[in-house]
C-alpha positions as CSV (number, residue, x, y, z in Angstrom):
1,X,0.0,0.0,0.0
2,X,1.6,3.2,-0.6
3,X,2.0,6.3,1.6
4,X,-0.7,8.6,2.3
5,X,0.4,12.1,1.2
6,X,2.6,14.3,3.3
7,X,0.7,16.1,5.8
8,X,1.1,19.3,8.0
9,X,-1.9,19.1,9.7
10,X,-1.7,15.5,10.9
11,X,1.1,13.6,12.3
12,X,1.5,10.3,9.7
13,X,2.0,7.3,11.6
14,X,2.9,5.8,8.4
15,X,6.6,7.5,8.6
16,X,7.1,6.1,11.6
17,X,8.7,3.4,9.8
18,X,10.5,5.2,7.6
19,X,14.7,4.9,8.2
20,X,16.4,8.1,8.1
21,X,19.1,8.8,5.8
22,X,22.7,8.7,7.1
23,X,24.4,11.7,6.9
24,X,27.6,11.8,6.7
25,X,30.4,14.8,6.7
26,X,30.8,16.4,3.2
27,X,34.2,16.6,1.7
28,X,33.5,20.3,1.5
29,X,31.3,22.9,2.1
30,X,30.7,26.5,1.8
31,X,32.8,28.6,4.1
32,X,31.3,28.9,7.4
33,X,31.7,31.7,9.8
34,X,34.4,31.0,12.7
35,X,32.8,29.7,15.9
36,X,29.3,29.2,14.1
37,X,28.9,26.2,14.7
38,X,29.4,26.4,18.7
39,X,26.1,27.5,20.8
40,X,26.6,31.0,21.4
41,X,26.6,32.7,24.7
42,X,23.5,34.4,25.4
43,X,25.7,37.4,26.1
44,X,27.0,37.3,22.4
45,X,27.1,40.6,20.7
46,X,24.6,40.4,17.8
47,X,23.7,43.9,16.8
48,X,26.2,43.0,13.3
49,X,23.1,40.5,12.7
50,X,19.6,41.4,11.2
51,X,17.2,39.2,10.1
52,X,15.2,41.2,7.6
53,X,11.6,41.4,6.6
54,X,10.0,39.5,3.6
55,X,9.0,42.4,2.1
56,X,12.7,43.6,1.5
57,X,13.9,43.5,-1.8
58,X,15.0,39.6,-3.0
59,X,17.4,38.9,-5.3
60,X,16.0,35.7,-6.0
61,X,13.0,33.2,-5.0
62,X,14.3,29.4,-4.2
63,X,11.6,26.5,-4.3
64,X,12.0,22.5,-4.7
65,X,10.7,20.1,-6.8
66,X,9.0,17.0,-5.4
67,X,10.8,14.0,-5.9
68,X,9.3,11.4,-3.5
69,X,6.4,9.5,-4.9
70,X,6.6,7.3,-1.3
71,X,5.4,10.4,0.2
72,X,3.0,11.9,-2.6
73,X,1.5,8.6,-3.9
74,X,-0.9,9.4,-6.8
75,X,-1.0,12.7,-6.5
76,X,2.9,13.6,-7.2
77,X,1.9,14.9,-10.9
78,X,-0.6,17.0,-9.8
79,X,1.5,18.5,-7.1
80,X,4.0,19.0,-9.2
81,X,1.5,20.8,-11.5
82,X,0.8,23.3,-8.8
83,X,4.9,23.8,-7.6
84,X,5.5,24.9,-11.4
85,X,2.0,27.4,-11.4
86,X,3.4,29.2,-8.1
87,X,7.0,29.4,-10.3
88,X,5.6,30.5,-13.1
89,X,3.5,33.2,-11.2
90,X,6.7,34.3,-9.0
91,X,8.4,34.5,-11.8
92,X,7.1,37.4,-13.5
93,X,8.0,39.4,-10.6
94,X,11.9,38.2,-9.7
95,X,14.1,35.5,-10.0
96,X,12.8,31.7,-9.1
97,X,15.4,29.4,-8.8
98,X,13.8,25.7,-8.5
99,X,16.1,22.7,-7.0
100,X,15.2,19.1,-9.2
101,X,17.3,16.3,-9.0
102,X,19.2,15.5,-11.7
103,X,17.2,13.0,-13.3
104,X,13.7,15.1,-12.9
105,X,15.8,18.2,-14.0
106,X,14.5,18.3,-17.7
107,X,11.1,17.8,-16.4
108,X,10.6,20.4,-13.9
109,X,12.5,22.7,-16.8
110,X,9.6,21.7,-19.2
111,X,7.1,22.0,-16.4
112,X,7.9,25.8,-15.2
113,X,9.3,27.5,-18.2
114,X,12.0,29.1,-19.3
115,X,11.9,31.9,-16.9
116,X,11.9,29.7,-14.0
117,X,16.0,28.6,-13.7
118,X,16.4,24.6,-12.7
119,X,19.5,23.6,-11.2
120,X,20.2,20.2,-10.5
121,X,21.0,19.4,-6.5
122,X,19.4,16.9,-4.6
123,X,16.0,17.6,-2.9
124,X,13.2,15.1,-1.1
125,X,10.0,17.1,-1.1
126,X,8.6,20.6,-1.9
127,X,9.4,22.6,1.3
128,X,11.6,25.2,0.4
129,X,10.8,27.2,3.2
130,X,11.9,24.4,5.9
131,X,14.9,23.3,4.2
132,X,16.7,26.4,2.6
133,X,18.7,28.8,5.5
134,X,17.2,31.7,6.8
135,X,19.3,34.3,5.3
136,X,20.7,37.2,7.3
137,X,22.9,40.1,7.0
138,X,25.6,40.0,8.8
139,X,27.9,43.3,9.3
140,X,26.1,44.2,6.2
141,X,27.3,40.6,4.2
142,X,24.8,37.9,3.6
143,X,24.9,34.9,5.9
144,X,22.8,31.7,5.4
145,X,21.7,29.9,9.0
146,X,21.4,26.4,8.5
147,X,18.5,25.6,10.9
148,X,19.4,21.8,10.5
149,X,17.0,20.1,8.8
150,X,15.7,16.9,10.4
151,X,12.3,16.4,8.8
152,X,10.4,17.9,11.5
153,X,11.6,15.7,14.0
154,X,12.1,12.7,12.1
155,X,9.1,12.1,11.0
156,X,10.0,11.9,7.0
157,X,12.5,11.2,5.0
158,X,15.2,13.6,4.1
159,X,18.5,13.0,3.9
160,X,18.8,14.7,0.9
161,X,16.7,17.8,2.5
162,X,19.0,17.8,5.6
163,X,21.9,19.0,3.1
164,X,20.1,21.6,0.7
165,X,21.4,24.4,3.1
166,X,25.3,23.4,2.8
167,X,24.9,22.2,-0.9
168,X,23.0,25.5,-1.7
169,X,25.1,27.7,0.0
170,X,28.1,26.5,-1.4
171,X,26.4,26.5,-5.3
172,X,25.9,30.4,-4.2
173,X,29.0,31.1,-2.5
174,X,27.4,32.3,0.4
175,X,28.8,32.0,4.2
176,X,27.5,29.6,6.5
177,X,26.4,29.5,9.8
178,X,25.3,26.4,11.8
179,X,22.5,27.3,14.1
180,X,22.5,25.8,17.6
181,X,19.3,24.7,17.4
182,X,17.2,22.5,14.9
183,X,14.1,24.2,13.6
184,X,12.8,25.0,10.2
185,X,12.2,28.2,8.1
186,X,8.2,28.0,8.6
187,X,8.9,28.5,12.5
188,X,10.3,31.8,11.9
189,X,8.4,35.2,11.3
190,X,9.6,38.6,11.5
191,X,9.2,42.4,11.1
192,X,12.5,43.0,10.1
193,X,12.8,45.2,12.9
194,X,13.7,43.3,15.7
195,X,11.0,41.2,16.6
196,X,10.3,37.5,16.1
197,X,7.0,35.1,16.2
198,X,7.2,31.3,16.6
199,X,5.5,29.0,17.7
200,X,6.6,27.3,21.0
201,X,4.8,23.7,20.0
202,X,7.3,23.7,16.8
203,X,11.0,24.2,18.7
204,X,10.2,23.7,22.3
205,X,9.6,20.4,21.5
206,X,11.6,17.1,22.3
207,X,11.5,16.2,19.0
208,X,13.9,18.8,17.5
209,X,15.2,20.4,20.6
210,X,15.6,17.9,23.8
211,X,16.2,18.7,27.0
212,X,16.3,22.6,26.0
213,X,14.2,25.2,27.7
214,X,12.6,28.0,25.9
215,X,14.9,30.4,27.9
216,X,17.7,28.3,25.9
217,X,16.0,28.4,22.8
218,X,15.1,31.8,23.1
219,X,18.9,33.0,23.5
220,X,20.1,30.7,20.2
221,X,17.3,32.3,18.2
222,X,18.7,36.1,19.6
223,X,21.9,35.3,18.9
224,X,21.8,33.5,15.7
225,X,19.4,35.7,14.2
226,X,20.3,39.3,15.6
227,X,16.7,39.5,17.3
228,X,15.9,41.6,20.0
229,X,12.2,40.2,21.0
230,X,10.7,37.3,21.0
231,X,6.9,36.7,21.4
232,X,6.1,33.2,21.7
233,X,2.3,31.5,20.7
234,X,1.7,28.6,22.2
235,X,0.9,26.6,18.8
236,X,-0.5,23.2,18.5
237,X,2.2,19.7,19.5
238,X,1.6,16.5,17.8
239,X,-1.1,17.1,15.1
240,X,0.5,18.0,12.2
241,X,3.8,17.1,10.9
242,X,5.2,20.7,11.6
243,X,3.8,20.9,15.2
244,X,2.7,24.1,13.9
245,X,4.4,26.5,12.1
246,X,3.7,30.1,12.9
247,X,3.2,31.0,9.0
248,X,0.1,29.6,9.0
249,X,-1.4,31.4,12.1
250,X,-0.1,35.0,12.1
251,X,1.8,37.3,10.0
252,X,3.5,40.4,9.9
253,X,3.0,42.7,7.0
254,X,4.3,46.0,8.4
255,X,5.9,47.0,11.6
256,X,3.6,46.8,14.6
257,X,1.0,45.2,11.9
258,X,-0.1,41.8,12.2
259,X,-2.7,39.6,10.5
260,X,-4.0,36.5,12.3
261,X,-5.6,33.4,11.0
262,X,-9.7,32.9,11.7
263,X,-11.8,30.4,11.2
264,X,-14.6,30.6,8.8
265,X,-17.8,31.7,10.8
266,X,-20.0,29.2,13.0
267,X,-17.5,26.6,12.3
268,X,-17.1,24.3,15.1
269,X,-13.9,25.0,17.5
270,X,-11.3,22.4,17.3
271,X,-7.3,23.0,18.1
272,X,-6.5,24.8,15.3
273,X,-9.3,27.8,15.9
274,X,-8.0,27.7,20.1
275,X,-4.5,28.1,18.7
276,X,-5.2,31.6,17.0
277,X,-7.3,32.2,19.3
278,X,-4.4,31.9,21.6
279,X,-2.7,33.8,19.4
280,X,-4.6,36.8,18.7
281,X,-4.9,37.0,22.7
282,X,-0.9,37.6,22.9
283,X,-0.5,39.7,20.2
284,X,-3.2,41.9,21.3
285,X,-1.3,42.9,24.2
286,X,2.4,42.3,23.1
287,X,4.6,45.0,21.9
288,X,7.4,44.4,19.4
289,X,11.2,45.5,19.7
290,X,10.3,49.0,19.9
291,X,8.4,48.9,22.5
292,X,5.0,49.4,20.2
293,X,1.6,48.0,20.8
294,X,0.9,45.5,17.7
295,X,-2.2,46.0,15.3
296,X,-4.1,42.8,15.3
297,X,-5.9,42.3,11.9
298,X,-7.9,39.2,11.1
299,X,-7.6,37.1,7.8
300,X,-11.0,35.1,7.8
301,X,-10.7,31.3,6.3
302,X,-12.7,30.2,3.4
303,X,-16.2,28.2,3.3
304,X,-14.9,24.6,3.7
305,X,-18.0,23.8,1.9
306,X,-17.5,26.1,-1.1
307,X,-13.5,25.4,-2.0
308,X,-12.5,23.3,-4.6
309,X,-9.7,21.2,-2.6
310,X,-10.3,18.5,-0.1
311,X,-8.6,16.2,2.0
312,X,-8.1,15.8,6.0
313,X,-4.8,17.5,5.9
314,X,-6.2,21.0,4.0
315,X,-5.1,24.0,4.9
316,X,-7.4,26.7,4.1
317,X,-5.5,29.4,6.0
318,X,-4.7,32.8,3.6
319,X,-1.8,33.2,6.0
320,X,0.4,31.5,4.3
321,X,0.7,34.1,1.4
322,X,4.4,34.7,0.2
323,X,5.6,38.6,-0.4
324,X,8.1,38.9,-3.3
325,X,9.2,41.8,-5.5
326,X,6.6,43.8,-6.3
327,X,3.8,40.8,-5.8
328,X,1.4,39.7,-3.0
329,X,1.3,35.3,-3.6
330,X,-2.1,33.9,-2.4
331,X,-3.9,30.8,-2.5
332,X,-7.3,30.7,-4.6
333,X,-9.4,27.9,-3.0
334,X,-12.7,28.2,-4.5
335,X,-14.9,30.1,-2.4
336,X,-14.8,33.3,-4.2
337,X,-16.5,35.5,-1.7
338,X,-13.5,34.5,1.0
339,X,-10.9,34.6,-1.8
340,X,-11.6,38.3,-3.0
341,X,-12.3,39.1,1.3
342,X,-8.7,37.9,1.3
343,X,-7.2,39.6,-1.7
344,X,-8.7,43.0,-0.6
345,X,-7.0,42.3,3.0
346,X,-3.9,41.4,1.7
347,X,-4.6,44.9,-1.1
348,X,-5.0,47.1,1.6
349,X,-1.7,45.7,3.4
350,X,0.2,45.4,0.5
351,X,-0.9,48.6,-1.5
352,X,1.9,49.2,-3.8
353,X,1.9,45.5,-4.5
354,X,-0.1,43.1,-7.0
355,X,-1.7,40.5,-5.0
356,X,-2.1,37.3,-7.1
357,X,-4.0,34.1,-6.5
358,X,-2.5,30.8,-7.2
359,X,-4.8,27.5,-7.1
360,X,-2.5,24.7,-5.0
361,X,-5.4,22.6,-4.0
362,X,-2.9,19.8,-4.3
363,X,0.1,21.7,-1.9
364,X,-2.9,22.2,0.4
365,X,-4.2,19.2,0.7
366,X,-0.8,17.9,1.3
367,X,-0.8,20.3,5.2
368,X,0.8,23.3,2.9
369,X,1.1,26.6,0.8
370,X,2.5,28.9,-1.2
371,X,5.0,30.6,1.9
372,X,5.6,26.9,2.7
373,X,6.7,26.1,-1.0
374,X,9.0,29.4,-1.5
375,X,12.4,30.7,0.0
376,X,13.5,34.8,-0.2
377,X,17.2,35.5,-0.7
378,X,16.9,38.9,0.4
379,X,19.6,41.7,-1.4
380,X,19.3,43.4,-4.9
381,X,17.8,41.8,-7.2
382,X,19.8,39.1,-9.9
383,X,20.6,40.3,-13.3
């Protein structure tokens, strides 16, 4: 029987039996910045560091081409039908850059275009935004963090996915630094200004971080990353495969602005509704970095009943929209009342931006989106 489709908003026994690659030590690597690889000292000096907004320029957009049709099953060819229509749409704004392995290189090419580059370098699955580096500047250079990929805790296969960040970095000759932690990209969401959101279910969790306290985790994040606040949402443990990523529940898309996942109306409660819930209740009375009380804005879910994807792993949050040069990237799921509600949210955020919708029932019903499918290299953009 084969696998079930990945899923994000359930945990898949079925990987359970799954080995786990060996990894071993590459022969070489990209350069990586001296001492990176040690946990810092909470008292490190990180004000060199800034981890910058998504809405900063990008010089290019990374995203992955699904190899694995143990994880995808039937649907790998129409999954791979929506990874090249959010290429394709990205773009005709800036640079995509799409990792294939060698052997599925011509196909992907075929698939997205000629304005979508393919390179060939191993990949696993889609998720660009777990397994490429966050990228920061660092005294004004760029600096890729390698959160160390483990497949959300082990719970897929990826031994090819663990090394994107090294193999990458060293394609772009671009400094590495080995966080002291293990997390992925999704966990991560800033304002470019100091202040962090994350989830505590996905890194305060025993799975990628154990015997670490939040306190621990907290200083890692401060000092790999150059943040200055952290505001932590409880999230949900154990019920998807990313225990939660915080790019599904609440977004920046200003300083001090914030828009926060709801459930469609009447729709019964369950752990995802309590966990913005929980959210919108901290961020209400946060403030970021500078000391500023946060706007709380909500981003209303679809009409389960009306969209055209199904599945029990859907997600049918608009919070995982992906900002890019000049471009506002949002699903399209059917119900077009809630779509255009969305779009004009997103308009009035994003006002010097085109917001375009992409249809990914197929990433969605898979526990994904768009953000989850892309990676920003922030800087100028490529020529």
């Amino acid at each position: 029987m084969s696998l079930p489709p990945l899923s994000r908003r359930k945990v898949l026994r079925s990987f359970a039996g799954i080995g786990v690659l060996a990894l071993g030590a590459a022969a070489c690597g990209p350069r990586e910045t001296p001492g990176a690889s040690a946990s810092p000292s909470p008292s490190q000096k990180t004000s060199g560091r800034r981890f910058g907004a998504e809405w900063d320029s990008h010089t290019r957009t990374f995203m992955s081409w699904p190899a694995l049709e143990s994880v995808w099953g039937e649907q790998l060819p129409s999954v791979r039908e929506d990874i090249a229509r959010v290429a394709r749409a990205v773009a005709e704004y800036e640079p995509v850059v799409l990792m294939a392995r060698p052997e599925q290189q011509d196909a992907a090419q075929r698939a997205c275009g000629s304005q979508v580059e393919v390179i060939p370098l191993m990949v696993d699955d889609l998720w660009a935004r777990d397994t490429v580096p966050l990228f920061v500047e660092d005294s004004g250079h760029l600096l890729g963090v390698d959160l160390n990929f483990s497949g959300w805790g082990n719970k897929q296969e990826h031994g090819n996915d663990a090394q994107v960040g090294r193999r990458l970095l060293e394609k772009y000759d671009i400094p590495r630094a080995k966080a002291p932690l293990v997390a992925e990209g999704g966990s991560f969401e800033t304002d470019g200004e100091g202040t962090l959101l994350i989830t505590e279910s996905s890194v305060v969790n025993k799975n990628r971080n154990p015997g670490r306290s939040r306190d621990q985790i907290e200083a890692d994040i401060k000092s790999s990353l150059g943040i200055e606040k952290v505001l932590w949402l409880a999230g949900v443990r154990g019920k998807d495969i990313t225990d939660a990523h915080v790019d599904s529940i609440a977004r920046f898309t200003a300083p001090g602005v914030v828009l926060v996942d709801r459930a469609f109306p009447d729709s019964p409660p369950d752990v995802w509704s309590r966990a913005a819930d929980q959210a919108r209740t901290v961020l209400k009375d946060a403030t970021d970095a500078r000391g500023k009380s946060l706007e709380v804005v909500d981003l209303p879910q679809p009409d389960l009943d009306k969209i055209t994807g199904r599945g029990d792993a859907f997600v049918s949050t608009y919070a995982n929209f992906y900002v890019a040069n000049g471009a506002v990237f949002m699903p399209r799921f059917g119900d077009a009342e809630a779509d255009d509600r969305a779009k004009g949210i997103l308009q009035d955020h994003f006002p010097q931006r085109d917001v375009v919708q992409v249809k990914i029932d197929t990433i969605a019903s898979g526990g994904g989106g768009i953000h989850c499918s892309t990676h920003d290299q922030p800087g100028k953009p490529a020529k």
